[in-house]
LUMNUBA-566120 format. One record per residue (C-alpha): residue in one letter; x, y, z. Coordinates in steps of 0.02 Angstrom, whole numbers, padded with zeros to 5 digits, always signed. Layout:
BEGIN
aXYZ/...
% end
This chain:
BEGIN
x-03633-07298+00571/x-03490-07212+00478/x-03459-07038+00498/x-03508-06927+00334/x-03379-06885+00243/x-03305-06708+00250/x-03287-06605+00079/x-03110-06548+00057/x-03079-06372+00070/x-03098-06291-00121/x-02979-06134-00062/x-02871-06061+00062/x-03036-05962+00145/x-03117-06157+00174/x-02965-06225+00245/x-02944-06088+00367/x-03146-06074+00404/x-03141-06250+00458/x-02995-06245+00591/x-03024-06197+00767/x-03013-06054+00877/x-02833-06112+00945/x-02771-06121+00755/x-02832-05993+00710/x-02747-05911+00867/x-02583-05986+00821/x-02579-05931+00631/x-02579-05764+00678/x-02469-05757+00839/x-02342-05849+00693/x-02383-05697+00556/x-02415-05545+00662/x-02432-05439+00514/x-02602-05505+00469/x-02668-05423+00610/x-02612-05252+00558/x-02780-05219+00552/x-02870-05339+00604/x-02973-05418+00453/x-03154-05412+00447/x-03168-05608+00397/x-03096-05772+00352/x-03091-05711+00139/x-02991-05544+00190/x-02874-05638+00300/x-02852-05777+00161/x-02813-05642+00041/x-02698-05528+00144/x-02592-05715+00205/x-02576-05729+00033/x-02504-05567-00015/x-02315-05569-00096/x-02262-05432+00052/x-02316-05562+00193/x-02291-05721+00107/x-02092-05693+00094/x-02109-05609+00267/x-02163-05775+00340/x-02033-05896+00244/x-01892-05769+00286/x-01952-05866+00466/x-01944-06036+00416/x-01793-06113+00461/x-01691-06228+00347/x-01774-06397+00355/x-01944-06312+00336/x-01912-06194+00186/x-01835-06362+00081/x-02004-06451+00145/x-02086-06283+00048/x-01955-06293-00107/x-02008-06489-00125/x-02182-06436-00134/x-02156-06281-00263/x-02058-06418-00376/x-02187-06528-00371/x-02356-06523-00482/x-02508-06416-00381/x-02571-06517-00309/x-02431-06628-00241/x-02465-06776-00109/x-02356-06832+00044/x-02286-06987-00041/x-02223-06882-00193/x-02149-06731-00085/x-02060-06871+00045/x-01995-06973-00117/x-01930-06806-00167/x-01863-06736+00015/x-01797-06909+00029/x-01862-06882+00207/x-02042-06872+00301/x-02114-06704+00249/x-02232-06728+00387/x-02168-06605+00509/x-02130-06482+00375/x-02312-06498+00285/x-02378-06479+00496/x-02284-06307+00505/x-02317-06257+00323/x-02506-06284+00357/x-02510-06177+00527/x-02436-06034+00451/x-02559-06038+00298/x-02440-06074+00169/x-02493-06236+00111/x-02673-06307+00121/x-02797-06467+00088/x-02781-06652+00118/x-02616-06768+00130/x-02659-06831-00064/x-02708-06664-00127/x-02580-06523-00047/x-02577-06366-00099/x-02467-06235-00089/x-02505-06051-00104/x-02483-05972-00281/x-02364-05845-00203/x-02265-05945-00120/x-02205-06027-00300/x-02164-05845-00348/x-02076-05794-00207/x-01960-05965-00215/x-01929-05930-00384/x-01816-06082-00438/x-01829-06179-00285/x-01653-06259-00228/x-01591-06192-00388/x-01703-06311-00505/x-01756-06233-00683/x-01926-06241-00737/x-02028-06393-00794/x-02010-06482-00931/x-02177-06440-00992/x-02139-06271-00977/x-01973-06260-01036/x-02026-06350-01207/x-02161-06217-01244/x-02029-06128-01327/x-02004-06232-01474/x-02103-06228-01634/x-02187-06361-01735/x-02019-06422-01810/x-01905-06442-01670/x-02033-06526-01557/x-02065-06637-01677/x-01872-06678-01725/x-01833-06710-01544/x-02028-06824-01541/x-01920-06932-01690/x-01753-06937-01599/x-01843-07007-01434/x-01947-07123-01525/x-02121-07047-01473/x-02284-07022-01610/x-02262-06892-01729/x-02392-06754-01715/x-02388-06568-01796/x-02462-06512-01635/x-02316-06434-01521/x-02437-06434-01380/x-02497-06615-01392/x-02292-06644-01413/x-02244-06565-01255/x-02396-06662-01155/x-02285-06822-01238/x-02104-06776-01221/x-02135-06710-01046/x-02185-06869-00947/x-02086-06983-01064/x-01915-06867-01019/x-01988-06881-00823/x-01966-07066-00827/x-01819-07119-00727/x-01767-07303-00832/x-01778-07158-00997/x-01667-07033-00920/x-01523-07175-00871/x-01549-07246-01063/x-01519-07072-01128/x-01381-07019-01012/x-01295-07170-01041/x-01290-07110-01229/x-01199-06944-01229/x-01037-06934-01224/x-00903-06901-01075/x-00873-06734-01104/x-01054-06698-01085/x-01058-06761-00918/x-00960-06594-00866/x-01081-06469-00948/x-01230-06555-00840/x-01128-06533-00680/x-01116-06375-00722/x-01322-06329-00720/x-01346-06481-00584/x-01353-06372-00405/x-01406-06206-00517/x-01433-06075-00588/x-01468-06201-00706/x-01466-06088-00861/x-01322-06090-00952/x-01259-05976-01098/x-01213-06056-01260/x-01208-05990-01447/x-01324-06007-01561/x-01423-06102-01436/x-01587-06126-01557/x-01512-06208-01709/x-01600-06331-01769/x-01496-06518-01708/x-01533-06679-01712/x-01446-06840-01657/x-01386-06852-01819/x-01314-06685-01833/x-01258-06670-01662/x-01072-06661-01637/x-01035-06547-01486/x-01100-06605-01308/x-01242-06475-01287/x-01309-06532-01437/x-01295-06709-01400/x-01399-06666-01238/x-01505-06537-01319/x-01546-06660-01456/x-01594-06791-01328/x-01701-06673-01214/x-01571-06671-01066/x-01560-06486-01112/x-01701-06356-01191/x-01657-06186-01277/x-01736-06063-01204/x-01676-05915-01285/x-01561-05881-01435/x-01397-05891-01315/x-01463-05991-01180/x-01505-06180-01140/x-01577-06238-00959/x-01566-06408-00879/x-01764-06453-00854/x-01825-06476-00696/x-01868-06667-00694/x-01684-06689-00769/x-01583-06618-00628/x-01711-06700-00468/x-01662-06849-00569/x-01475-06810-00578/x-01487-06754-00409/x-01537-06955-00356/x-01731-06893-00349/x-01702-06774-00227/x-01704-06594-00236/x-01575-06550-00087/x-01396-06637-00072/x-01484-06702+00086/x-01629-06658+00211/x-01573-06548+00361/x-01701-06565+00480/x-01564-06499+00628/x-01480-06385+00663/x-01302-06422+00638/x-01201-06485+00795/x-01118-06311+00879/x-00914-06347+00890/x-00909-06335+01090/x-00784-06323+01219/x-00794-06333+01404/x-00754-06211+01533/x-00779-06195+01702/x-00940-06091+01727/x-00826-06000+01876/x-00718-05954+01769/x-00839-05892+01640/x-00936-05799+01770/x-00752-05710+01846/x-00723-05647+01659/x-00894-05592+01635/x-00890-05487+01798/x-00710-05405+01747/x-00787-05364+01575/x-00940-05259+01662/x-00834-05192+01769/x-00742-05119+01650/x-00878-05072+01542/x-00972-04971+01691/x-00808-04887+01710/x-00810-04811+01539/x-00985-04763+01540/x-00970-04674+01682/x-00807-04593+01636/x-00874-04545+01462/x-01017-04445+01535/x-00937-04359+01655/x-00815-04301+01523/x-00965-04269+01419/x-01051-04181+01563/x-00918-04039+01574/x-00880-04042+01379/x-00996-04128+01273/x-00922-04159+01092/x-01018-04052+00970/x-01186-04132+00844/x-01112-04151+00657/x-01227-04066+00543/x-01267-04214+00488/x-01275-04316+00643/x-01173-04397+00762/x-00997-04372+00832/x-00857-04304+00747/x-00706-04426+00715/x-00585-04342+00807/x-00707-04305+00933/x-00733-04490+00948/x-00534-04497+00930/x-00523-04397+01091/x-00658-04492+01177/x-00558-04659+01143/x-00395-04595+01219/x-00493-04542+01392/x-00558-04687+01412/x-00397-04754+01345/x-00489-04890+01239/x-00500-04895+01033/x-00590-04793+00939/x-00713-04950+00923/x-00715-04992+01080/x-00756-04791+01121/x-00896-04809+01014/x-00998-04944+01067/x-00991-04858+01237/x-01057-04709+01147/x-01205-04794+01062/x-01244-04909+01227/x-01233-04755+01314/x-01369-04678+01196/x-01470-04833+01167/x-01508-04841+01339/x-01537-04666+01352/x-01405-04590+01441/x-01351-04458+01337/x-01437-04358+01192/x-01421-04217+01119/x-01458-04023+01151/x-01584-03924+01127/x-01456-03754+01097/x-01421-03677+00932/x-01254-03760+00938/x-01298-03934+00969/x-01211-04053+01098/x-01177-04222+01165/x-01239-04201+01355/x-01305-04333+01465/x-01481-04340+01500/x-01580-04332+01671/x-01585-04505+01653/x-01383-04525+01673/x-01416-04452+01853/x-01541-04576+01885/x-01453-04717+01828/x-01288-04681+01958/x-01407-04667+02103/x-01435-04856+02059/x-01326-05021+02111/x-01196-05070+01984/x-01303-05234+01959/x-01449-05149+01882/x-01354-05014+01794/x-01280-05166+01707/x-01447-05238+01686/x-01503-05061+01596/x-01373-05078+01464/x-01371-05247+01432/x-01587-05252+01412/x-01528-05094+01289/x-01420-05169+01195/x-01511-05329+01144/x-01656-05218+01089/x-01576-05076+01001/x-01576-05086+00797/x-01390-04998+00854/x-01235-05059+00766/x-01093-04997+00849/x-00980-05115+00720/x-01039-04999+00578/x-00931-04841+00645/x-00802-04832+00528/x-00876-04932+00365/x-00917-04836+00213/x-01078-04787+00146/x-01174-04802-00006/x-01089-04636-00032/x-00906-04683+00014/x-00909-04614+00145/x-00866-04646+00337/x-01007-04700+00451/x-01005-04596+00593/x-01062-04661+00793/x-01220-04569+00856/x-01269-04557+00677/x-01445-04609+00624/x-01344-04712+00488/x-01286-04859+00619/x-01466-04967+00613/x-01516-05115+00544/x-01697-05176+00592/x-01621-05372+00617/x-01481-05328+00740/x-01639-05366+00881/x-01671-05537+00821/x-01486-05587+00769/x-01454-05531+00962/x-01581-05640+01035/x-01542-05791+00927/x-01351-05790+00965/x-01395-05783+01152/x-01521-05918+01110/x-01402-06021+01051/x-01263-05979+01203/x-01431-06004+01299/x-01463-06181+01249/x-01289-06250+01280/x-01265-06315+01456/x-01168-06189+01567/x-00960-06145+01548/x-00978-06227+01366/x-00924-06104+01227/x-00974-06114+01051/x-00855-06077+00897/x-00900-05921+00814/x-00919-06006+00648/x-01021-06142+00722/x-01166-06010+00783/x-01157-05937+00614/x-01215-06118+00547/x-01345-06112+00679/x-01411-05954+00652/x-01385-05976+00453/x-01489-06141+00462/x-01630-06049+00575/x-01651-05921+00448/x-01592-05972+00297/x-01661-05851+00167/x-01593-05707+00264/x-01422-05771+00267/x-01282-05664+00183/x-01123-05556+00230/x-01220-05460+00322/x-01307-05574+00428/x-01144-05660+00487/x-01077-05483+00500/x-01205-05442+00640/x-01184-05604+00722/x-00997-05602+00728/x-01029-05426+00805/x-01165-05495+00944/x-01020-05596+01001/x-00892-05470+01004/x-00990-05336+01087/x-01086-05473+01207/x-00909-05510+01285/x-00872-05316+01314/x-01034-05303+01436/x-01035-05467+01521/x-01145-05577+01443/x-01014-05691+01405/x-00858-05742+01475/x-00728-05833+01347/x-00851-05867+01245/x-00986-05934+01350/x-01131-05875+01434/x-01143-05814+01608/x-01237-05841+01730/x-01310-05646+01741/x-01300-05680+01544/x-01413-05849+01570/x-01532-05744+01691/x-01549-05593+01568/x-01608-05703+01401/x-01736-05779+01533/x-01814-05611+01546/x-01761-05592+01716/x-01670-05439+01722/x-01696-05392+01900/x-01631-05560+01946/x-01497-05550+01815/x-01433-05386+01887/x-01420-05431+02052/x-01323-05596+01991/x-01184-05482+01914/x-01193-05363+02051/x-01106-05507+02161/x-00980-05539+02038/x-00933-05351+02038/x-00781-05323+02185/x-00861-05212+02323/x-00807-05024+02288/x-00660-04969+02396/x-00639-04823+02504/x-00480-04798+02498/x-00339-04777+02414/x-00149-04811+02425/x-00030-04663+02422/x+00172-04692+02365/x+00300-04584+02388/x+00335-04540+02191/x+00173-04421+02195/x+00067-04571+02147/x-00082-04654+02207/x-00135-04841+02189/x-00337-04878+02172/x-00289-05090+02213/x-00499-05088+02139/x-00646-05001+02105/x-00679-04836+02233/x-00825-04790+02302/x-00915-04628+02195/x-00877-04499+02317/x-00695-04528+02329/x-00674-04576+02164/x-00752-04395+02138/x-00626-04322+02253/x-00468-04421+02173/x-00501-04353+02009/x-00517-04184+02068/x-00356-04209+02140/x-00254-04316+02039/x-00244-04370+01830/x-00268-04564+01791/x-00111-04614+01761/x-00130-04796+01709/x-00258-04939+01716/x-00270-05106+01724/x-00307-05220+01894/x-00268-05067+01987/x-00276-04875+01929/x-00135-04767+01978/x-00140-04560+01973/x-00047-04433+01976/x-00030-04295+02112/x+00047-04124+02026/x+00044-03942+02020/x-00087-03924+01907/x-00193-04063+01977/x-00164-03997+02148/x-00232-03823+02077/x-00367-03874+01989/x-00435-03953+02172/x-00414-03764+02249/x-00503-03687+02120/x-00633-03815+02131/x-00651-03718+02307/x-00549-03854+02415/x-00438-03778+02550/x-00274-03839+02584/x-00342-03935+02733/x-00477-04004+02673/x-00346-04087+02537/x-00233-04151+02700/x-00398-04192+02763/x-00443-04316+02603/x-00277-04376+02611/x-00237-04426+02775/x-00427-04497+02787/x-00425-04607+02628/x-00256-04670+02611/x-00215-04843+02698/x-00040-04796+02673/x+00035-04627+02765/x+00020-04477+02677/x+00215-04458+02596/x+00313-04310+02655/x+00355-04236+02465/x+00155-04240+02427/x+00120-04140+02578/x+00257-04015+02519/x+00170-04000+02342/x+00001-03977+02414/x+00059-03828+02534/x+00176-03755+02415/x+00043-03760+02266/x-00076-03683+02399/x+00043-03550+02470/x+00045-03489+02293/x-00134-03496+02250/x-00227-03345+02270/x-00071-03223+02276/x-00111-03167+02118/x-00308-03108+02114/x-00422-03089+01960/x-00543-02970+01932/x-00645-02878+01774/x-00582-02733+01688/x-00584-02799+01536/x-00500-02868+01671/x-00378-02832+01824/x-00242-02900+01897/x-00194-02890+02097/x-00044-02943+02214/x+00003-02876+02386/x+00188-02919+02347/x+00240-02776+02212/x+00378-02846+02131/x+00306-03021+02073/x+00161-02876+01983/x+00336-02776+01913/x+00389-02966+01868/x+00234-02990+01789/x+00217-02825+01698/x+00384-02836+01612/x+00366-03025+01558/x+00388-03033+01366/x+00267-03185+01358/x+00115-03073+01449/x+00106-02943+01308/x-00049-03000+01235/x-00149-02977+01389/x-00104-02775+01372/x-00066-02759+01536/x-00068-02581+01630/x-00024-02532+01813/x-00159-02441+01884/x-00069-02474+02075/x+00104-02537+02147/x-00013-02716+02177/x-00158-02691+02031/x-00115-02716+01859/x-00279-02695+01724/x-00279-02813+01563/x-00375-02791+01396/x-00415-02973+01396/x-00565-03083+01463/x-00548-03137+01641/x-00536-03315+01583/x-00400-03293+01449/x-00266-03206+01603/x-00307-03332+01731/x-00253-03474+01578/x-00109-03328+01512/x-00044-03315+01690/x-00040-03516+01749/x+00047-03546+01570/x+00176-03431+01621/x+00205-03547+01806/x+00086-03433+01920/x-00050-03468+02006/x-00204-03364+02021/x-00367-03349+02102/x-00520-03261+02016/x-00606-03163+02126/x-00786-03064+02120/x-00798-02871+02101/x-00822-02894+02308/x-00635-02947+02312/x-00711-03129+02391/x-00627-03291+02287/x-00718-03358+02156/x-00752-03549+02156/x-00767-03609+01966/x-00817-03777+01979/x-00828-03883+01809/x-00995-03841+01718/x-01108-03986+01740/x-01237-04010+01558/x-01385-04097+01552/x-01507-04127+01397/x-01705-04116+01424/x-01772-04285+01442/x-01765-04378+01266/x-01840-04540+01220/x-01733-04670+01190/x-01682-04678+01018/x-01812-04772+00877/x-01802-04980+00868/x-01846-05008+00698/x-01930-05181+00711/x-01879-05296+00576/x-02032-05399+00582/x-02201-05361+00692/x-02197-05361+00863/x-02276-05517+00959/x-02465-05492+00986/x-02528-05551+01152/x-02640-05690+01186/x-02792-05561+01238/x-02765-05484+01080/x-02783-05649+00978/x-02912-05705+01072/x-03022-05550+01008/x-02949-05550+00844/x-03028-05727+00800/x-03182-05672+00882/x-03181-05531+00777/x-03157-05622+00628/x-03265-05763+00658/x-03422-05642+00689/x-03352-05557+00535/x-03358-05705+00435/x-03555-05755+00504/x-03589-05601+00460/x-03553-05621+00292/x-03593-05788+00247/x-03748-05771+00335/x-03920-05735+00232/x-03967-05535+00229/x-04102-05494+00321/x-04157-05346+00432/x-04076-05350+00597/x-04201-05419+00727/x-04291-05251+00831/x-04249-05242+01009/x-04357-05307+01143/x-04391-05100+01202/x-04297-04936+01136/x-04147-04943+01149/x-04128-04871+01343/x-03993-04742+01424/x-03885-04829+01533/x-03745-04775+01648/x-03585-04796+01585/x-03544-04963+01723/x-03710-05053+01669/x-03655-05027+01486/x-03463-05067+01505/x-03548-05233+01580/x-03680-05283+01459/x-03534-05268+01323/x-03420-05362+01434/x-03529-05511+01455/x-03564-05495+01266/x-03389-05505+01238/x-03368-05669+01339/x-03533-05731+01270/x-03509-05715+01074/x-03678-05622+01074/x-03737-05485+00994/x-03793-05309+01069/x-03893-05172+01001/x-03831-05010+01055/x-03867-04820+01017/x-03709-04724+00972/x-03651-04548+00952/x-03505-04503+00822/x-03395-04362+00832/x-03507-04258+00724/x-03657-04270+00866/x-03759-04377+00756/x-03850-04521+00833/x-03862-04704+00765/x-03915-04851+00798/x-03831-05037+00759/x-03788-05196+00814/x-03632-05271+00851/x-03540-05413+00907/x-03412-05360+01042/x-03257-05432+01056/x-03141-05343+01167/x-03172-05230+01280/x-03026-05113+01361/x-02962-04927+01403/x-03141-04876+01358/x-03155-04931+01209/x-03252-05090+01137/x-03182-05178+00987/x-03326-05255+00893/x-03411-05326+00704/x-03507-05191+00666/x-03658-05250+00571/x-03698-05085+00503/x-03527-05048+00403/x-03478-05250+00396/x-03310-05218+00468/x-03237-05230+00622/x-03206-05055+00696/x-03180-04992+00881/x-03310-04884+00966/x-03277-04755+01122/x-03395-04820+01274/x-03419-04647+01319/x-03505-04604+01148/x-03610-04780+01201/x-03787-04703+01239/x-03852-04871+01304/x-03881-05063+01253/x-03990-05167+01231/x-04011-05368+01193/x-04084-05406+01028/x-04263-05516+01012/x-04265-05694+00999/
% end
């Protein structure tokens, strides 16, 4: 016996009613934003897929050979069938019509397909076409339809409806259009070409004068009198639809790009790749550490409007000695990962967070792992620093101005793309712009390839890639594996040193990266002179000091030295150290506004009558104490500008230690990631979704009648026996009757069909309301299974 025949769907809510769970599943893992909230049955999810909002949400997803499979199928007729949208691809729409159908765009049999009335108004003109004929002709009146019926040899009739249902299949018949085409004249060929690939309105004078082929002497009337063209306006003429696909050689594209387009690749030697990577996060955990430590003594002041000041960021840039750009995107990786933020005070400032501390106790490998993770999910643009607003004016770094919802994806797909290429080979920049152009075609623009240009740029700065191509930490990192990813770059990192190499021209050499505590100590003693493959600092008087105020001794400077330097300690360093500390302290500090002590008289006497000291108002009180009418902090800087070297000291005569202020923010939150599109739902959330909207849908489309009475009352239960009976009910697809207690204290009773169940609360059709809602388990006063 043969199988009886199935109806064909009648609408979008049949088609979807009659696929399975696992479809179901996969239409809305594809279109997350039907879920926001879930719907109460297979009409309201029909209706919201079918919305304008989500419909050009989900082709903005399609990629390139998909979206012309859609643009066949909006130039076609409704409905369209697979023979007429392949003769018009020129390809098999097959795999396009598959994908088209899963995401609900497109619905019913092979030989009646339908696409969603949206989706024609969201297209627009798809692939640049202009409307049907049939359309296009409906504005001419009686006359000129029936001058142009005469001119192509059709029936009179003095209906202009009844001539349009004539002219419009006799103009769509290919052996017409190569008789007529062969008629007009060369220079009409041009004016065509013009409209072919679109927009294929044109502007021309006078455009609804009344021309036949008698009368025509110019080429646009030659084609308009033929049909090739239509006046649609007073000024403007546009090449019908069935004129350019046939133009076109009945297709609508140039050609069908099912593929991505072939990536411009050249090899390297994943080694080498893998070296450059590790160099470039070197580098780039260098200058997040040095920027907030800088930050942590000093943090740059909060514009009024947000972010960091230019020459703020100027400064920054010639710490780290690194462009202003390049300072940036340290800045915004730094806050993206939540490492600095900003204060809490009246006057605000850029200070690392707690976090910063936590994030140095870890090994460089997952501190790389942090930022990187940060990066490819931050909505950040560091590239945007610099460009203008919608204002004119400068974009600032730290400012809420700097993100753009698809930086996320554009990130991911570029690393996709590295990802998929076998390892050492590099793609051309221009050639992942095609890629990632063809993958999401509708969003493509200046913009776009601004952001992916940028990916690459900034993905080479921390590591991900090296030359060009992906590393192997990279490779690890897209995987998800960041653990494993970290610990991969951690052994391309060179093992911290601990030591140093000292030279006799007051210099020492860091041949590497030094281990925190002496690197600590070295910059204490000694200004960064130069980088590069090695560092080299400076040893002077003022570094020298600014270790003894610190609270080092002399000796425990010797001590550093001698300890941490492979090479002996030169004879004209140990001079500066002693002489800088046989100096320091002579001079002592104190309040009166402020006061000034020596034992040696005359270097006070010195002091007192030196022109350059008159602004601290200094008085002798004592052969060795001198008072000042100026802060304590403004004479110790007064007095070392003028070559001395002092010591503040407390009211107790003891020396004062000032060590550098250390500033930490509270604890912030990292800073928003404004999601372009819906995040991913997980498969135990679509799994009680389509339970949800299948019992939704029964209940519905099922006859009303009173819901059946329980076999007893409904009975108080403890909360485990009730979390169970709606777990099993859950897994079961049955339905429960349960008594329930709102927030008001009033008691009802209703049945439901649970669906998920989870951090005490049940997600479940509600019978009573015919939704789907969520109910507290705790508010649950007991269940009970309904009667046969």
């Amino acid at each position: 016996m043969s199988s009886p025949a199935v109806d064909p769907p009648r609408s979008l809510s049949d088609d979807l009613r009659a696929r399975d769970d696992a479809d179901l599943a996969a239409l809305l893992r594809e279109r997350p934003d039907l879920l926001a909230p879930v719907p109460g049955d297979l009409g309201q999810l029909a209706a919201r897929a079918t919305t304008q909002a989500s419909v050009a949400r989900a082709l903005d997803r399609l990629d390139r050979g998909v979206l012309q499979v859609a643009e066949v199928l909006a130039a076609l007729p409704d409905p369209a069938t697979l023979e007429q949208a392949g003769a018009w691809l020129g390809a098999d729409p097959r795999p396009g019509v598959q994908r088209l159908r899963l995401l609900g765009l497109l619905w019913g049999p092979d030989d009646a397909l339908r696409l969603v009335r949206t989706v024609r108004q969201v297209v627009g003109s798809p692939a640049g076409l202009g409307p049907p004929l049939r359309e296009a002709l409906g504005t001419y009146g009686p006359r000129r339809t029936a001058a142009l019926l005469a001119d192509l040899g059709l029936p009179a009739t003095g209906d202009p409806a009844r001539a349009t249902e004539r002219i419009a299949p006799h103009l769509s018949d290919p052996a017409v259009l190569d008789r007529l085409l062969a008629e007009v004249p060369g220079a009409a060929r041009p004016v065509l070409d013009r409209l072919l690939w679109g927009p294929a309105y044109g502007r021309v004078g006078d455009a609804q004068r009344d021309v036949t082929l008698a009368s025509a002497s110019t080429p646009v009337e030659q084609l308009l009198a033929r049909g090739l063209l239509v006046a649609t306006e007073r000024d403007a003429v546009v090449l019908p639809r069935e004129v350019a696909v046939h133009l076109r050689g009945g297709h609508v594209h140039a050609r069908h790009e099912a593929e991505p387009p072939a990536p411009e690749v050249r090899e390297l030697d994943p080694a080498l790749v893998d070296r450059t990577a590790g160099g470039a996060a070197s580098e780039l955990l260098r200058h997040v550490e040095e920027l907030l430590e800088a930050w942590s003594a000093d943090g740059p002041a909060v514009l009024r409007t947000g972010g960091l000041g230019v020459r703020d960021l100027r400064r920054t840039a010639a710490a780290l000695d690194v462009d202003e750009q390049h300072a940036a995107f340290v800045a915004e990786l730094a806050y993206a990962a939540g490492l600095v933020g900003r204060s809490t005070e009246v006057d605000e400032r850029w200070w690392p967070t707690p976090a910063y501390d936590a994030w140095l106790e870890e090994p460089p490998g997952a501190r790389w792992a942090r930022l990187a993770r940060s990066w490819v999910e931050s909505t950040r643009v560091a590239g945007l620093v610099g460009s203008r607003d919608e204002r004119d004016k400068p974009r600032n770094a730290l400012s809420h101005e700097l993100t753009h919802g698809a930086a996320p994806e554009v990130r991911a797909q570029v690393l996709g793309e590295l990802a998929a290429l076998p390892p050492g080979a590099a793609a051309t920049p221009a050639s992942l712009d095609e890629r990632v152009v063809w993958r999401r075609p509708r969003r493509a623009g200046r913009v776009r390839s601004d952001l992916v240009a940028g990916a690459l740029r900034e993905a080479e700065l921390l590591g991900l890639t090296g030359r060009g191509a992906l590393s192997g930490p990279g490779r690890l990192l897209v995987a998800g594996d960041d653990e494993t990813a970290g610990g991969a770059l951690g052994r391309l990192l060179p093992e911290p040193l601990d030591h140093v190499l000292l030279q006799a021209d007051l210099t020492a050499v860091a041949p590497g990266p030094l281990e925190p505590a002496l690197a600590q100590e070295i910059a204490l003693l000694a200004d960064v002179e130069s980088r590069g493959g090695a560092t080299v600092y400076r040893f002077s008087e003022s570094s020298v000091r600014r270790a003894l105020d610190a609270g080092r001794t002399a000796d425990d400077v010797h001590r550093v030295l001698a300890e941490r330097s492979r090479t002996p300690v030169p004879q004209p360093l140990t001079y500066l150290v002693d002489d800088v500390a046989r100096r320091h302290g002579r001079i002592r500090v104190g309040t009166a506004s402020a006061y000034v002590r020596c034992d040696d008289a005359s270097v006070l006497a010195e002091l007192a009558a030196h022109r350059r000291a008159g602004r601290l108002r200094l008085r002798r009180l004592a052969p060795t104490v001198l008072a000042a009418q100026a802060p304590v902090e403004q004479v110790l800087e007064e007095l070392r500008a003028l070559g001395y070297a002092p010591m503040a000291e407390t009211p107790d005569g003891d020396v004062l230690v000032r060590r550098p202020g250390v500033h930490r923010t509270p604890e912030v939150a990292r800073p928003p990631r404004l999601r372009s599109e819906p995040a991913a739902p997980d498969d135990r959330l679509l799994t009680a979704a389509v339970r949800a909207v299948r019992a939704g849908d029964r209940a519905v489309r099922a006859e009303r009648r009173p819901a059946p009475a329980p076999a007893a009352l409904v009975p108080r239960s403890a909360v485990g026996d009730t979390l169970a009976a709606l777990r099993s009910a859950a897994e079961e697809g049955a339905s429960l009757w349960i008594g329930y207690v709102n927030n008001d204290g009033h008691a009802s009773e209703r049945v439901i069909d649970p669906v998920r169940v989870e951090g005490g609360h049940v997600t479940a059709f509600d019978h009573l309301r015919d939704e789907v809602r969520t109910f507290a388990v705790h508010r649950i006063t007991g269940v009970a299974a309904l009667a046969d």
